[in-house]
PDB file of N, CA, C and O in Angstrom:
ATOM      1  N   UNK A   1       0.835  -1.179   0.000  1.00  0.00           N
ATOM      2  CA  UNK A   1       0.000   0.000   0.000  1.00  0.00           C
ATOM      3  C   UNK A   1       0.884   1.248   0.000  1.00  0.00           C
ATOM      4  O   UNK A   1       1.917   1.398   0.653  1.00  0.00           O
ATOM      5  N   UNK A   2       0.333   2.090  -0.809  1.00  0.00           N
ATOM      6  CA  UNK A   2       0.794   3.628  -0.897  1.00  0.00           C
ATOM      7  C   UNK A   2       1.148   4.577   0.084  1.00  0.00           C
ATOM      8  O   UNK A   2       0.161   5.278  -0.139  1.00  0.00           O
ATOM      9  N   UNK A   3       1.671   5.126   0.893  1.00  0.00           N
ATOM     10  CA  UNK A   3       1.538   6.431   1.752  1.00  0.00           C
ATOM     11  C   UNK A   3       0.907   7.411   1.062  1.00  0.00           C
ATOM     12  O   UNK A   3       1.389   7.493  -0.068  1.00  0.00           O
ATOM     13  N   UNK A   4      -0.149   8.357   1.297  1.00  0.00           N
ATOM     14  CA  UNK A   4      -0.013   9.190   0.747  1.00  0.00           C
ATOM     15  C   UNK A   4      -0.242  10.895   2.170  1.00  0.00           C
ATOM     16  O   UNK A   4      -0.637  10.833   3.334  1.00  0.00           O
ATOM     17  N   UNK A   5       0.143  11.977   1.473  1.00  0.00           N
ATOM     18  CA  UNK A   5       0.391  12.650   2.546  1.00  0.00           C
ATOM     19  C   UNK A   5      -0.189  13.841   1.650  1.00  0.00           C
ATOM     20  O   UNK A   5       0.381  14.237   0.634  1.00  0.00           O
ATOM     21  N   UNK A   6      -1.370  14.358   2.135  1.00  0.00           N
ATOM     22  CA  UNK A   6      -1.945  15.946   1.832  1.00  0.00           C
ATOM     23  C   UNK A   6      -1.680  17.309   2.479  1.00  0.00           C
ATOM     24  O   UNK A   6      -2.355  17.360   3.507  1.00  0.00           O
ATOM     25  N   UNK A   7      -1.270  17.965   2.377  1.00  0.00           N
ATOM     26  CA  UNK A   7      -0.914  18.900   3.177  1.00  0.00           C
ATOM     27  C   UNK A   7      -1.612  20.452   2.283  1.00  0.00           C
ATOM     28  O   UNK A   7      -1.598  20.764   1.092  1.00  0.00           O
ATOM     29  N   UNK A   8      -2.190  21.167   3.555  1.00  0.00           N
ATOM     30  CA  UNK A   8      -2.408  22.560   3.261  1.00  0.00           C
ATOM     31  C   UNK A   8      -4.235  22.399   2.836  1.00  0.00           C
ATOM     32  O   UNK A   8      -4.902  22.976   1.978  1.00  0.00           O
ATOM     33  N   UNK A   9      -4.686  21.132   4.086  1.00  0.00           N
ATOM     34  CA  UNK A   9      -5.801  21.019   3.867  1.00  0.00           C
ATOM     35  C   UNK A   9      -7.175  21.947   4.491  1.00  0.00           C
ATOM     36  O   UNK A   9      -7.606  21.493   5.552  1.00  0.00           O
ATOM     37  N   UNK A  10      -7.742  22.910   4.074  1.00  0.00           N
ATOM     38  CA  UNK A  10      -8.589  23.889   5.249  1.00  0.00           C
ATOM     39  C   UNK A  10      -9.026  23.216   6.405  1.00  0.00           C
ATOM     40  O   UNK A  10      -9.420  22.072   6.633  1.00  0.00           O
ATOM     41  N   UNK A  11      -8.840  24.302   7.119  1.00  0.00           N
ATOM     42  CA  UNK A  11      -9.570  23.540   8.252  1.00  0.00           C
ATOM     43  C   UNK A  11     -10.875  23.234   8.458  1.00  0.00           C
ATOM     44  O   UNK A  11     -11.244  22.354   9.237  1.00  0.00           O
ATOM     45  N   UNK A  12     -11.883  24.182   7.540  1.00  0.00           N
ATOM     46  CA  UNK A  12     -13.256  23.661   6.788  1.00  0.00           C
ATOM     47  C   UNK A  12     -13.217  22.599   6.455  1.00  0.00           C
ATOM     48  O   UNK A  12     -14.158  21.850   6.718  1.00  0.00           O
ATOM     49  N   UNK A  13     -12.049  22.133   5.717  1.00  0.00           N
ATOM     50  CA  UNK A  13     -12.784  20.653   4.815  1.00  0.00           C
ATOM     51  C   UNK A  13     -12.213  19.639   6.172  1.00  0.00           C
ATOM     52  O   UNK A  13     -12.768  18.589   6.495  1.00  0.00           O
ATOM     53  N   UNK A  14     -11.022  20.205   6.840  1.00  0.00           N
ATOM     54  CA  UNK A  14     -10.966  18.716   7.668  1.00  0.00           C
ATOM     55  C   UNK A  14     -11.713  18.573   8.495  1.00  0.00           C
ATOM     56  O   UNK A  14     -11.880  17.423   8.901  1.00  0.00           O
ATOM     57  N   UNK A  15     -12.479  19.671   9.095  1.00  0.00           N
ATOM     58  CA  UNK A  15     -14.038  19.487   9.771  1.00  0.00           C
ATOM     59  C   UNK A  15     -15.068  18.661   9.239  1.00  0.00           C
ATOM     60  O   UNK A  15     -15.725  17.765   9.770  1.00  0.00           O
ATOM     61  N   UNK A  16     -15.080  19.058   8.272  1.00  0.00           N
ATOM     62  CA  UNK A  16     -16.266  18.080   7.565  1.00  0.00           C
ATOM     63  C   UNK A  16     -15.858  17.268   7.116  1.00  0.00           C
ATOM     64  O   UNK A  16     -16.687  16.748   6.369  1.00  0.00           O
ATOM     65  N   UNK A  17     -14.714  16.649   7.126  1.00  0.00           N
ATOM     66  CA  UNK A  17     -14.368  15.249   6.830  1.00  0.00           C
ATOM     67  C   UNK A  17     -14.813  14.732   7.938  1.00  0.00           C
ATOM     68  O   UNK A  17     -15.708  13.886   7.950  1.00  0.00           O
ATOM     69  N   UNK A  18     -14.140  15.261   9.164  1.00  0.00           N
ATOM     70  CA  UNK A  18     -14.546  14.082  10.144  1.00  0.00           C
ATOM     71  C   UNK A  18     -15.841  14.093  10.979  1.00  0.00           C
ATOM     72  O   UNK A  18     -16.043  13.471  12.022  1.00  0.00           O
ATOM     73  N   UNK A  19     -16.790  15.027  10.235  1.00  0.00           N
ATOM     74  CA  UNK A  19     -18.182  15.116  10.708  1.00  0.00           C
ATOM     75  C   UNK A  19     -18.564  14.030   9.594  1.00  0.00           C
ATOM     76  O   UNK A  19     -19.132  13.024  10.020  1.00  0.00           O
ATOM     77  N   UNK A  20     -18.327  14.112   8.255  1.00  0.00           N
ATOM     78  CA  UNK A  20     -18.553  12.759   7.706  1.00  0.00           C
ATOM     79  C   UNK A  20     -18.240  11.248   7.933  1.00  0.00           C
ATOM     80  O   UNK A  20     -18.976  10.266   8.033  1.00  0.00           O
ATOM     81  N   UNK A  21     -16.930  11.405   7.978  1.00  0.00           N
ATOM     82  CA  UNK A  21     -16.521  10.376   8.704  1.00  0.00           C
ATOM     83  C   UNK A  21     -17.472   9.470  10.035  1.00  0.00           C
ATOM     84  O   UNK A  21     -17.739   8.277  10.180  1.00  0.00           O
ATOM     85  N   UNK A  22     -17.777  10.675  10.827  1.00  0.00           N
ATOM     86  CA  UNK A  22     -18.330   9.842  11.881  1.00  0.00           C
ATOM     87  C   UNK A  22     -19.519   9.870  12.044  1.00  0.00           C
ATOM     88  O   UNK A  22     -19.712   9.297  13.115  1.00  0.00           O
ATOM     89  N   UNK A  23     -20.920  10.352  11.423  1.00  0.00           N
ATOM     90  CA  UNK A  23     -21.422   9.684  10.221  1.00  0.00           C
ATOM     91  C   UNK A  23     -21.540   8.596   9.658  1.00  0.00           C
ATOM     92  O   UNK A  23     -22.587   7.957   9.766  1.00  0.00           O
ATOM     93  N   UNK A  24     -20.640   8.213   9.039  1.00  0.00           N
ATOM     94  CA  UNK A  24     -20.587   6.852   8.375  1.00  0.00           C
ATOM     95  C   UNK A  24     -19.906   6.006   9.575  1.00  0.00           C
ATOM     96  O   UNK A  24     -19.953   4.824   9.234  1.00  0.00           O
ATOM     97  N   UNK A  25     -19.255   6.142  10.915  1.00  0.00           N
ATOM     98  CA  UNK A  25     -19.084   5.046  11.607  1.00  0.00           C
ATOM     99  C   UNK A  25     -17.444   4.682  11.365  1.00  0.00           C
ATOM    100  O   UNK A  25     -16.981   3.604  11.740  1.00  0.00           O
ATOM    101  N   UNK A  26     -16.602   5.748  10.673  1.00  0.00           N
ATOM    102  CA  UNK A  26     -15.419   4.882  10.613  1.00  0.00           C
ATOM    103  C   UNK A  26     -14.550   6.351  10.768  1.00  0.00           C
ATOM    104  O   UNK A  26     -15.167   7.363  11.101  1.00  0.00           O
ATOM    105  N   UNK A  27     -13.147   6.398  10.519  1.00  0.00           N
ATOM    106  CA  UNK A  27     -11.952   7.276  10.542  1.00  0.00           C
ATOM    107  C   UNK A  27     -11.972   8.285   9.492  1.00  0.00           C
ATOM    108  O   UNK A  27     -12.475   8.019   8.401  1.00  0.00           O
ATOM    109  N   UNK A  28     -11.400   9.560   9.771  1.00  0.00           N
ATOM    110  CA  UNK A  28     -11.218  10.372   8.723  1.00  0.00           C
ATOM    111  C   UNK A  28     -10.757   9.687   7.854  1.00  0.00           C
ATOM    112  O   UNK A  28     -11.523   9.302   6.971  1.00  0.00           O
ATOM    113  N   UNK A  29      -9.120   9.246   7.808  1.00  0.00           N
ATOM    114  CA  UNK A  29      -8.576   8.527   6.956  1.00  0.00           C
ATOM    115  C   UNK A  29      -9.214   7.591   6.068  1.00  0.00           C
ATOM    116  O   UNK A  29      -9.159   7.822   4.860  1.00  0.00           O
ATOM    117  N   UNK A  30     -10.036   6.180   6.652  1.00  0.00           N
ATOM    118  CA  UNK A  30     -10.981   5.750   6.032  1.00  0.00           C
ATOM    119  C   UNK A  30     -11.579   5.980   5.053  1.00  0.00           C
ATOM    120  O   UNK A  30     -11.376   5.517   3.931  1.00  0.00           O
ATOM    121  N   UNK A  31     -12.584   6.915   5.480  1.00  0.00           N
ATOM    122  CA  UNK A  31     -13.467   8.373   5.098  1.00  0.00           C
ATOM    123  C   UNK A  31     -12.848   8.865   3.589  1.00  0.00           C
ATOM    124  O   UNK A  31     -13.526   9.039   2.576  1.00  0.00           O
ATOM    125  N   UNK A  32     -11.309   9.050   3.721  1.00  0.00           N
ATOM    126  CA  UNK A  32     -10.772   9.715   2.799  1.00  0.00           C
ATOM    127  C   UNK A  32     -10.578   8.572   1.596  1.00  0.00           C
ATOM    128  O   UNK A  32     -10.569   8.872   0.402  1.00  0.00           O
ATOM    129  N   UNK A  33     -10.448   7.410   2.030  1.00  0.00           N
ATOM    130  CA  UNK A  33     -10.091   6.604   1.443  1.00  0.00           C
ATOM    131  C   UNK A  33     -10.885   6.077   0.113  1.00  0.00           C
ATOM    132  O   UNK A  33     -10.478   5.911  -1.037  1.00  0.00           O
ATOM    133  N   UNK A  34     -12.294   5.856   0.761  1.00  0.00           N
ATOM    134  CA  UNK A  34     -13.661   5.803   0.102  1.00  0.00           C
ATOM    135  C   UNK A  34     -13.709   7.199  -0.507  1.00  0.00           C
ATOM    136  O   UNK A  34     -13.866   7.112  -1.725  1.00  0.00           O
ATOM    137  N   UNK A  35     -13.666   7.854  -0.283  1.00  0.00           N
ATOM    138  CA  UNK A  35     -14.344   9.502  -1.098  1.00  0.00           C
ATOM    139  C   UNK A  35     -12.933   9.568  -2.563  1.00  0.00           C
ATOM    140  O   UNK A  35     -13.211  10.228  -3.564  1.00  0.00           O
ATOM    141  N   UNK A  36     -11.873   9.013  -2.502  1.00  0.00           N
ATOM    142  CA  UNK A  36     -10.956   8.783  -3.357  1.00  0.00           C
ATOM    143  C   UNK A  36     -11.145   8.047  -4.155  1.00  0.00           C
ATOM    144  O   UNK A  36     -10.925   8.294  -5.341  1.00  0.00           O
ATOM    145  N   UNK A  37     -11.617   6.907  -3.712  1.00  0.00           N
ATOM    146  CA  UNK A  37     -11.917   5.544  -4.243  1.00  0.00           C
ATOM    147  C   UNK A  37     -13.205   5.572  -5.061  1.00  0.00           C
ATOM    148  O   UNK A  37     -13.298   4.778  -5.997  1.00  0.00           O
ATOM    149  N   UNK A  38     -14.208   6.412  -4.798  1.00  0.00           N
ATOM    150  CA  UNK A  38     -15.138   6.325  -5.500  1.00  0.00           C
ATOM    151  C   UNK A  38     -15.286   7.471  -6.540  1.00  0.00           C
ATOM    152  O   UNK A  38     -16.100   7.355  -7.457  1.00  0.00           O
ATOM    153  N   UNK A  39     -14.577   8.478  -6.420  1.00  0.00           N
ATOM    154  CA  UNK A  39     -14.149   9.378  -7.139  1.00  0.00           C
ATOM    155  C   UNK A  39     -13.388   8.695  -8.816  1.00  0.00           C
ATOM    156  O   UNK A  39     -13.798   8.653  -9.976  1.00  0.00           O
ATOM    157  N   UNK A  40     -11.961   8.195  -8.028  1.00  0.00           N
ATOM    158  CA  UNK A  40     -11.331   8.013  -9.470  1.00  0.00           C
ATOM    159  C   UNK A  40     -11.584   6.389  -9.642  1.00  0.00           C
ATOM    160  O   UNK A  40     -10.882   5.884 -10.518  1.00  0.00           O
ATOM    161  N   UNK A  41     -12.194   5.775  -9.165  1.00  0.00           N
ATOM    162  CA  UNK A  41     -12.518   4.255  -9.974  1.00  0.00           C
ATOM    163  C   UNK A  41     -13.821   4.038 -11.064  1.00  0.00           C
ATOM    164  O   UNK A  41     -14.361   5.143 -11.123  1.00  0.00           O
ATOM    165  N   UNK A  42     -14.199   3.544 -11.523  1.00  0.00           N
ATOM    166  CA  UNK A  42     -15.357   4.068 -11.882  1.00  0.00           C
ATOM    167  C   UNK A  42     -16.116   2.450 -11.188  1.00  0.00           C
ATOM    168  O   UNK A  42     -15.609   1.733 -10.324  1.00  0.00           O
ATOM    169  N   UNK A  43     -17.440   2.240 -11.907  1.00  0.00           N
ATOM    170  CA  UNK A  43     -17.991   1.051 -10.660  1.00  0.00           C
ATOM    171  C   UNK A  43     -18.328   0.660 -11.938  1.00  0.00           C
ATOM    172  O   UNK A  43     -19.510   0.377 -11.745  1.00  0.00           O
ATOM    173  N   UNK A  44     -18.151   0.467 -12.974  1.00  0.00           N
ATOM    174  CA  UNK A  44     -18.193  -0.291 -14.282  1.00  0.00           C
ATOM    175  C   UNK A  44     -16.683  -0.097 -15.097  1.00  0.00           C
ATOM    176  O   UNK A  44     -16.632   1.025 -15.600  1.00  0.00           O
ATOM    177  N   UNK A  45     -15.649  -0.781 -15.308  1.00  0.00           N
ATOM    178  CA  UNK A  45     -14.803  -0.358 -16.718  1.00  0.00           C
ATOM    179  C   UNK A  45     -15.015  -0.117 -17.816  1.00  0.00           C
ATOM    180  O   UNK A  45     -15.569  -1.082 -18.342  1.00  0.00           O
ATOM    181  N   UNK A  46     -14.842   0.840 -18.610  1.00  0.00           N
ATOM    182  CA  UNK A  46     -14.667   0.967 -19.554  1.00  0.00           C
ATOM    183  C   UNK A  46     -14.974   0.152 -20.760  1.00  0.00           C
ATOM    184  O   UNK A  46     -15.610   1.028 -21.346  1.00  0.00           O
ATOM    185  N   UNK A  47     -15.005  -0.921 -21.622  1.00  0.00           N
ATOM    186  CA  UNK A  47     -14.772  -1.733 -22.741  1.00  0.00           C
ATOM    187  C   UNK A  47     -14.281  -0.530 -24.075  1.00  0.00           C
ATOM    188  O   UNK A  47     -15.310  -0.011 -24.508  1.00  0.00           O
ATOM    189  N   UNK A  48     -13.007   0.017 -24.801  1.00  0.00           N
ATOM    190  CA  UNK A  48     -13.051  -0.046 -25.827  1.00  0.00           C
ATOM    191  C   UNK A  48     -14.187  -0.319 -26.665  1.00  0.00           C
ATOM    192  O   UNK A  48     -15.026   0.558 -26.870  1.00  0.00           O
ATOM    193  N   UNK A  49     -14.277  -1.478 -27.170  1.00  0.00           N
ATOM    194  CA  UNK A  49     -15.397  -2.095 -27.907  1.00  0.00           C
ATOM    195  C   UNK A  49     -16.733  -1.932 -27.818  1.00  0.00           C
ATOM    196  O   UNK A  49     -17.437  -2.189 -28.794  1.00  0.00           O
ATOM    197  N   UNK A  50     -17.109  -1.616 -26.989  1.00  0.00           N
ATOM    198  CA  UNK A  50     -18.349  -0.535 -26.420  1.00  0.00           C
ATOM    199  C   UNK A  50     -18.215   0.249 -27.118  1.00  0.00           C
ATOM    200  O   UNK A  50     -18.254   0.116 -28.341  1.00  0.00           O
ATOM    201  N   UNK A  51     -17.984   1.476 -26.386  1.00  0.00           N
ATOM    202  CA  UNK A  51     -17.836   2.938 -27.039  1.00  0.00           C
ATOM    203  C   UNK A  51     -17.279   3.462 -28.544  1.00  0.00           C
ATOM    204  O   UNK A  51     -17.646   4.496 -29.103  1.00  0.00           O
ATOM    205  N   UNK A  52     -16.248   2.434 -29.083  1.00  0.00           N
ATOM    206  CA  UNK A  52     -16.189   2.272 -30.191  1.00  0.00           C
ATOM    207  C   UNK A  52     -17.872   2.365 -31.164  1.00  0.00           C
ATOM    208  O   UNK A  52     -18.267   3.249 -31.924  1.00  0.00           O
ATOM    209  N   UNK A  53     -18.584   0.995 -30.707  1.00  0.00           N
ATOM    210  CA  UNK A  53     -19.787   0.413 -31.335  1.00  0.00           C
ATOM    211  C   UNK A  53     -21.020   1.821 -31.353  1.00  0.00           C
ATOM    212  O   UNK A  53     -21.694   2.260 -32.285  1.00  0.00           O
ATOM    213  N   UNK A  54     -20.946   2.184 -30.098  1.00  0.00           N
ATOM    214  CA  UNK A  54     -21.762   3.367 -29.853  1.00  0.00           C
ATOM    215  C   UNK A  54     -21.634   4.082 -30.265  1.00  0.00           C
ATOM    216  O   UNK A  54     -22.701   4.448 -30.757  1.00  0.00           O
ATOM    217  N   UNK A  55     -20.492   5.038 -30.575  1.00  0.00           N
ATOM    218  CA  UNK A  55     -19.758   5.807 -31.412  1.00  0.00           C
ATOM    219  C   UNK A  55     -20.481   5.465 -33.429  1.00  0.00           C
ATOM    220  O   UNK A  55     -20.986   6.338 -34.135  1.00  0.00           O
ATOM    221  N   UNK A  56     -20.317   4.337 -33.730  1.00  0.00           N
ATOM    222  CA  UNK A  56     -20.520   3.960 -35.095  1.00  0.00           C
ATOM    223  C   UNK A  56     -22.140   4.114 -35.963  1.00  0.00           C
ATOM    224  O   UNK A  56     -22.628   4.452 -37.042  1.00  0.00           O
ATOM    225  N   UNK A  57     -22.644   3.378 -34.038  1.00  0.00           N
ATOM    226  CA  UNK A  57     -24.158   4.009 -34.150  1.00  0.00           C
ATOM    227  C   UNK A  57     -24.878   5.534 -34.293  1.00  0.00           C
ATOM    228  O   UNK A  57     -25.938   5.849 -34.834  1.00  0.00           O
ATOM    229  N   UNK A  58     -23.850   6.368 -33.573  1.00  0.00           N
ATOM    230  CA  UNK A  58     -24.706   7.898 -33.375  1.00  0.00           C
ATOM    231  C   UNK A  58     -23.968   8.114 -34.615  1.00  0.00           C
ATOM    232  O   UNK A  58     -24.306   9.236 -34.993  1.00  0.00           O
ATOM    233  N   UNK A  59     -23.359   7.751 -35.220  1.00  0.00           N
ATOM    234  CA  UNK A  59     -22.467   8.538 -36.729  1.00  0.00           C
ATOM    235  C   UNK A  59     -23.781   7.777 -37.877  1.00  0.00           C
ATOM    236  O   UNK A  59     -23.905   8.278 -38.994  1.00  0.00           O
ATOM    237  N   UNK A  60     -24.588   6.700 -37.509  1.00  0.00           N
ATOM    238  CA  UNK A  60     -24.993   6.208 -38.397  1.00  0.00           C
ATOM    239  C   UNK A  60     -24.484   5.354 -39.116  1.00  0.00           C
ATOM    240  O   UNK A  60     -25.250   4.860 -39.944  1.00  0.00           O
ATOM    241  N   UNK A  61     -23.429   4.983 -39.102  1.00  0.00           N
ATOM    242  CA  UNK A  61     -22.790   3.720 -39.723  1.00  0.00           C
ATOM    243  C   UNK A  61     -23.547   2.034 -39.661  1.00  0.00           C
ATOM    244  O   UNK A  61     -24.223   1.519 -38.770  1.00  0.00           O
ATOM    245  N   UNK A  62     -23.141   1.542 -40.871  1.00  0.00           N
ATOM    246  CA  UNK A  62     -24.190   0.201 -40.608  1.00  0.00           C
ATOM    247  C   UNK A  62     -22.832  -0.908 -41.037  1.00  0.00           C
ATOM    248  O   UNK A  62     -21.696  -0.493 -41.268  1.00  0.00           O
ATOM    249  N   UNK A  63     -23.196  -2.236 -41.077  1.00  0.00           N
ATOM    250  CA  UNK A  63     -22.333  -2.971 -41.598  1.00  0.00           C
ATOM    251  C   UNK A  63     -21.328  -2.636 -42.890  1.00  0.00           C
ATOM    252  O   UNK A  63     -20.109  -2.558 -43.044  1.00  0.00           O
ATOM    253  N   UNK A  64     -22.508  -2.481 -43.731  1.00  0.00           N
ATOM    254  CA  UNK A  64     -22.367  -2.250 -45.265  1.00  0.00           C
ATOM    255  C   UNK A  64     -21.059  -1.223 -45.212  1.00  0.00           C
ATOM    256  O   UNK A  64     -20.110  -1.254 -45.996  1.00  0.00           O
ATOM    257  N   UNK A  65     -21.189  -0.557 -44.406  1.00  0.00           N
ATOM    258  CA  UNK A  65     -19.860   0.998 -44.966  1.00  0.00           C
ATOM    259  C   UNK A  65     -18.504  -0.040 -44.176  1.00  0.00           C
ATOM    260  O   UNK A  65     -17.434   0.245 -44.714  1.00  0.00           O
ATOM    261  N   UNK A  66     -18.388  -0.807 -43.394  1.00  0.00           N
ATOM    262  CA  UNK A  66     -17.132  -1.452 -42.865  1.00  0.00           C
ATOM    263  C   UNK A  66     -17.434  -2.911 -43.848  1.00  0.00           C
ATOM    264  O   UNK A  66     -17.095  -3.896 -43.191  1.00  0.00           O
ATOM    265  N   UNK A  67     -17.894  -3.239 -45.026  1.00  0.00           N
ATOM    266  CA  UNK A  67     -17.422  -4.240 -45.370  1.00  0.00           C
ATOM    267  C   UNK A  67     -16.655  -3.361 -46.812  1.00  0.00           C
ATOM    268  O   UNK A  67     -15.725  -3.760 -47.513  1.00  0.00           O
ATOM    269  N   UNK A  68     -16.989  -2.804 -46.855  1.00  0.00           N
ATOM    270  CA  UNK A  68     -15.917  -1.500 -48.172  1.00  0.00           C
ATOM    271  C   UNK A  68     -14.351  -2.049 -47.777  1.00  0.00           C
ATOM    272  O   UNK A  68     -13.521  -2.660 -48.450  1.00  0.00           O
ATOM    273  N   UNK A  69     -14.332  -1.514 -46.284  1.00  0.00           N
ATOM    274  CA  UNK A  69     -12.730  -2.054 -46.055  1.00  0.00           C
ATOM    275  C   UNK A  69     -12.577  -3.492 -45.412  1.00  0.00           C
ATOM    276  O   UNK A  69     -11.509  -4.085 -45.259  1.00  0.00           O
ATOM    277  N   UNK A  70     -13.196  -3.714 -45.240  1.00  0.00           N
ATOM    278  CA  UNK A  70     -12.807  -5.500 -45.654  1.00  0.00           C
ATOM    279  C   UNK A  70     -12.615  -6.029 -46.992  1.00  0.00           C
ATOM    280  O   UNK A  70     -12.140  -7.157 -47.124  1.00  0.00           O
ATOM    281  N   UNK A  71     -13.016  -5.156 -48.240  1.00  0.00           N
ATOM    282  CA  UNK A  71     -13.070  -5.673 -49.706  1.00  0.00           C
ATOM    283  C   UNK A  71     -11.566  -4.772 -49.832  1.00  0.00           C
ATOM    284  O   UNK A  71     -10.694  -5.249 -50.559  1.00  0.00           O
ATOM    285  N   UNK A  72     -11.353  -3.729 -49.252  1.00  0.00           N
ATOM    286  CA  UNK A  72      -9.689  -2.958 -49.502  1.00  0.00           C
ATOM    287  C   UNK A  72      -8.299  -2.823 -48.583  1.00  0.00           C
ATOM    288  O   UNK A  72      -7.316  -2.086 -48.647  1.00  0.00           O
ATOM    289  N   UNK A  73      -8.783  -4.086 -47.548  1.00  0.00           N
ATOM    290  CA  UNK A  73      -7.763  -4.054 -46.742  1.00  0.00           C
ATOM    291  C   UNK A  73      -6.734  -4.721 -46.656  1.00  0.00           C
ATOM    292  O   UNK A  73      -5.993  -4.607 -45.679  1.00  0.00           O
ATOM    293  N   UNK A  74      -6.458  -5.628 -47.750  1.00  0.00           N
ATOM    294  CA  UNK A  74      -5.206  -5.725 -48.338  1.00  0.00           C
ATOM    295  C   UNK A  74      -4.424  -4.745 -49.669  1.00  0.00           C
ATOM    296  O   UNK A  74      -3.219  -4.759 -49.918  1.00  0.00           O
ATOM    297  N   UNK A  75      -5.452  -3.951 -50.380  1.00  0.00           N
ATOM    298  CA  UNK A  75      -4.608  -3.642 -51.300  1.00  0.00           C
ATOM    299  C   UNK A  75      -3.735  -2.529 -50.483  1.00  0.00           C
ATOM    300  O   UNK A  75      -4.068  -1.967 -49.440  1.00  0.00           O
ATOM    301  N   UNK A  76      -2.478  -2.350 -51.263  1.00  0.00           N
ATOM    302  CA  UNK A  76      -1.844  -0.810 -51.043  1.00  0.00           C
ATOM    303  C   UNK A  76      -1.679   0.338 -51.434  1.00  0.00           C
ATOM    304  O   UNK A  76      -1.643   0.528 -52.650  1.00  0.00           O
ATOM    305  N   UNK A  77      -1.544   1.340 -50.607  1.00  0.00           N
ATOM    306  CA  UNK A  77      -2.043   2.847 -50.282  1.00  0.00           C
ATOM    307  C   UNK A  77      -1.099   3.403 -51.788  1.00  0.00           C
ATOM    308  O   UNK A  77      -0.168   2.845 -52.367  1.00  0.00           O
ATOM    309  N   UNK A  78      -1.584   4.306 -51.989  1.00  0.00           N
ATOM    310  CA  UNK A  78      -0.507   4.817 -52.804  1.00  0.00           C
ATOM    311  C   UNK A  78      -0.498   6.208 -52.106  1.00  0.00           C
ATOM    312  O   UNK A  78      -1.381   6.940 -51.659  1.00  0.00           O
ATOM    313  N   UNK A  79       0.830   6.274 -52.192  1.00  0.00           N
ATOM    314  CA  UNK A  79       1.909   7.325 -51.228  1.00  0.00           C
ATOM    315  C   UNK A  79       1.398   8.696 -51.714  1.00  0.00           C
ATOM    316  O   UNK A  79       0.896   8.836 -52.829  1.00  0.00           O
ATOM    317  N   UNK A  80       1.546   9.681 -50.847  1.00  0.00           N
ATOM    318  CA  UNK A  80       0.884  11.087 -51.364  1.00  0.00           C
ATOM    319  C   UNK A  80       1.935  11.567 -52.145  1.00  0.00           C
ATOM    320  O   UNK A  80       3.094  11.155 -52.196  1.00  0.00           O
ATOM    321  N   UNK A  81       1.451  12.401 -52.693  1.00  0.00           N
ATOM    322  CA  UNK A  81       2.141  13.198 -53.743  1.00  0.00           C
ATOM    323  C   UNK A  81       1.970  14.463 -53.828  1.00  0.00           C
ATOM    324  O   UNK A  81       0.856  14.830 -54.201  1.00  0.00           O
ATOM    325  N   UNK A  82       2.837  15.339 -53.564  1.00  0.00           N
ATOM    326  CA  UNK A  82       2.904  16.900 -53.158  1.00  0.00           C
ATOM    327  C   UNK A  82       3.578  17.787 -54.286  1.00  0.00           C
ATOM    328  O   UNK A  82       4.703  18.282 -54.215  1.00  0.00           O
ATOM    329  N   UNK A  83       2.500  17.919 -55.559  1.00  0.00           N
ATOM    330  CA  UNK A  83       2.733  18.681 -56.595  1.00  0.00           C
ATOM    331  C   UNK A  83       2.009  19.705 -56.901  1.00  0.00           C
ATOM    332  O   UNK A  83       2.284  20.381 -57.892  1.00  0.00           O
TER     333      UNK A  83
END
């Protein structure tokens, strides 16, 4: 486990940390631990492949426009040309 060390915290918020804290029945620290934890984790991951798919849908895309490059995804590119 991590140390971690905050400093230059108001004395407002460390009040109401540990009015929250005890509240919920456990330690500031605790307290801090969960309010971190639920902050930057999310309570589902992510999938790529999701948001990709969703993405394809609000653009309107259907099969038909991704089998184009399945019929051209072996040939090769021809190189640009700057004339």
């Amino acid at each position: 486990m991590v140390i971690l060390t905050i400093r230059n915290v108001p004395d407002e918020v460390h009040r109401a940390l540990r009015v929250r804290a005890a509240l919920h029945g456990r330690s500031t620290e605790a307290e801090v631990r969960d309010i971190l934890e639920s902050v930057v984790k999310p309570e589902q991951r992510v999938r790529m492949g999701d948001v990709l798919a969703d993405l394809s849908r609000r653009q309107g895309l259907t099969n038909d426009d991704f089998a184009v490059l399945d019929q051209r995804r072996d040939e090769a590119a021809e190189p640009i040309r700057f004339e």
